[in-house]
Each structure stands twice: as structure tokens, then as C-alpha cells.
C-alpha positions, 0 to 999 in steps of 0.5 A: 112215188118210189117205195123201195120193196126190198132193203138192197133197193133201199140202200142202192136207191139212196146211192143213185137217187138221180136214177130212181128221179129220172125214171120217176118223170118217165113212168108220171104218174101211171104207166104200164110196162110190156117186156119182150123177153125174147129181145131182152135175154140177148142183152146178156151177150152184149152188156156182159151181165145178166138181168135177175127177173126177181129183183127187176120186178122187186125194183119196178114194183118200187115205183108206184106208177107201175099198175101192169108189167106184162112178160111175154115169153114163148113156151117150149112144150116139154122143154123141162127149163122152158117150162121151170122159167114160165113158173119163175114168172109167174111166181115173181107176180109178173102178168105172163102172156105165153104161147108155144115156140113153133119148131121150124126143121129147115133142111140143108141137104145139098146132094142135089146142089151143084158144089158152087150153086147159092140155091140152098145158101140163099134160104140162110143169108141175105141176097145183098151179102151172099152176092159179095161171096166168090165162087169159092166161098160158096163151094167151100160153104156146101162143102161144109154142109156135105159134111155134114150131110155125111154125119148124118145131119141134112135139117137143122131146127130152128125156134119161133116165137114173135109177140111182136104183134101182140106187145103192140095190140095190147099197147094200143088196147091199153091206152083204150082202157085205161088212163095210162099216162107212159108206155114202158116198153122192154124192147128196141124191135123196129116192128114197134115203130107204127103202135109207138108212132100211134101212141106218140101222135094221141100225145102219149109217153112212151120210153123205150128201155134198151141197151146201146146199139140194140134199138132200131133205127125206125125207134131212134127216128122216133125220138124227134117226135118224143120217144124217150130211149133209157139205157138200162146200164143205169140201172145195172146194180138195181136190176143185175145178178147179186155177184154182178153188182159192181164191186166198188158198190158197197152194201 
């Protein structure tokens, strides 16, 4: 049953009832969600809005069906903003999982690198792609990282923080515990492929929420077996930030 938490849900609500239908059959009647911050921040990039966590929890806390929502997102240790987000989070009433983001110092020092040698480049793109570069490319490109060298720079940092392993294990737990009927997951990583497999064949619903072109293609395989894939621009002016709402939507 859907019960609009804020009167904005209401009114949009009753604007695309057969949106809130929709997602009504997928959650059933009992479903847990597991959102995968990391993955789903990027999708700014490509939808051209930005996901407001307060009112995507006001419009799933909506839905009856949802007993978890389970955020999981990487703390920068000392980072002032990581650490203001990690309390948005838990404000908002979403069940975080949290662990600090590992800081990897890669180097790019090239003062022993022979001008034309892949031997550093390799450690950064893929041994298919950089087989297709011409000599030239591949000098010109420790040519540019000597300049850098010159400046001063011979490392850049790079951050880690993958729950994939812990997304899927707590999936599986849960279908263990508890009379969980849909798996709602907020991802389209290929490393979900074996939980969702798992859950799929013990017969249960599971929907990948994503945006076009961001879900793998062992997910889209999954779809034969029943996985169900929903674009979230369906639910942009439900879940978006207030001045994104389209503007012929008039509340």
C-alpha cells in the first residue's frame, strides 16, 4: 500500500499513479532495499540531475512494503564533507553501513622509464586498449607524465571503498532471516550477478533500480530468469532535487 509521507509525494503521486502501481507489484508485499551509494552518486553525471537523499527516503518510506533501506557508503576519515554526509544519512533514518575509504598512492614516476616504454602506463590502462596506441602515443603520454614529475608530482591518490561483497552477503542473509518477499537493489555492478542468480533460482523478486546504459550486461543476461530492471527517470520528479523537478510539473 502506498501512503504519501510528505504532501509534494501526494500531489506528484496522484500526477503518475501508474508509477506508484508499478512499483507497488515489484516491492509485493515485503521488500528490502540495499543502495550502493558509490555506484549511485555517478548517475548525476549522466542523467543530468542529482538524486536528493531526503526526499528518495520520504518517497520509499511511502511504500509500506519497504521494512530495510540499507545505505552503504565509504567514510573518508577527516574529510569534513564525508563525515557531514555520513550524518545526512543517518538523520534521514536510513540503516548506513559505513567503513573508511582506503587511500591508494599510485606512482607515476617515469625517470627510469625509457620515453617509449608502456612499463608504468600499463599499471593505468588496459592491456587490449593500450596495445592499439603507436609508439608515439605512448611517448607523448610519459612525456606528459615527466611534466609532471618536473612539478613536483611523481604519485597520485586514488580511493577505494567496494561493498560489493557486503551488499550481496547481507542479501542472502536477509532472505535467510526474514520473510522477504523483493530484493530492491540500488546498483547495476556485474559483481551482483551470483547473490541475484542465487536469489532468482530460491524463487525470489529482485529488481535492479538503475539508469539506462549503467547496468551490467551479466544483469541485463538476468533478465530471462526474472530479474526485473527499473529506470529510475520514471521516478525523477519524485526523487530529484526540488529546482530539478521538471518544469511543466506544476505543484
Amino acid at each position: 500500500m502506498f501512503n504519501s509521507k510528505t504532501e509534494r509525494i501526494k500531489k506528484l503521486a496522484e500526477l503518475f499513479p501508474d508509477r506508484v502501481k508499478e512499483l507497488e507489484k515489484i516491492f509485493g508485499n515485503s521488500a528490502n532495499t540495499y543502495i550502493d551509494y558509490a555506484n549511485v552518486r555517478p548517475w548525476a553525471n549522466k542523467l543530468g540531475w542529482h538524486i536528493d537523499l531526503r526526499r528518495l527516503k520520504q518517497f520509499l518510506d511511502s511504500f509500506e512494503a519497504i521494512e530495510f533501506i540499507k545505505f552503504y557508503n565509504g567514510k573518508l576519515m577527516g574529510d569534513v564533507e564525508s563525515e557531514n554526509l555520513q550524518k545526512e544519512i543517518r538523520d534521514l533514518g536510513y540503516d548506513l553501513r559505513t567503513k573508511p575509504v582506503k587511500i591508494m598512492k599510485l606512482s607515476i614516476d617515469v625517470s627510469s622509464i625509457v620515453a617509449d616504454s608502456p612499463a608504468l602506463l600499463k599499471e593505468f590502462i588496459r592491456k587490449p586498449l593500450l596495445q592499439k596506441f603507436q609508439i608515439e602515443t605512448i611517448a607523448y603520454l610519459n612525456q606528459k607524465l615527466k611534466e609532471l614529475n618536473q612539478q613536483g608530482i611523481f604519485y597520485i591518490e586514488d580511493l577505494k571503498c567496494n561493498f560489493d561483497v557486503e551488499i550481496g552477503r547481507d542479501m542472502l542473509l536477509d532472505y535467510e532471516r526474514n520473510a522477504v518477499e523483493s530484493f530492491i537493489l540500488w546498483s547495476g555492478d556485474s559483481d551482483f550477478a551470483d547473490p541475484i542468480q542465487q536469489l532468482l533460482n530460491d524463487g525470489k523478486r529482485v529488481a535492479i533500480f538503475a539508469t539506462a546504459r549503467r547496468v551490467a550486461s551479466e544483469l541485463n543476461a538476468l533478465t530471462k530468469q526474472g530479474l526485473l530492471i527499473f529506470d529510475i527517470q520514471k521516478i525523477r520528479n519524485f526523487i530529484c532535487w526540488k529546482r530539478e523537478i521538471d518544469e511543466d510539473i506544476l505543484l
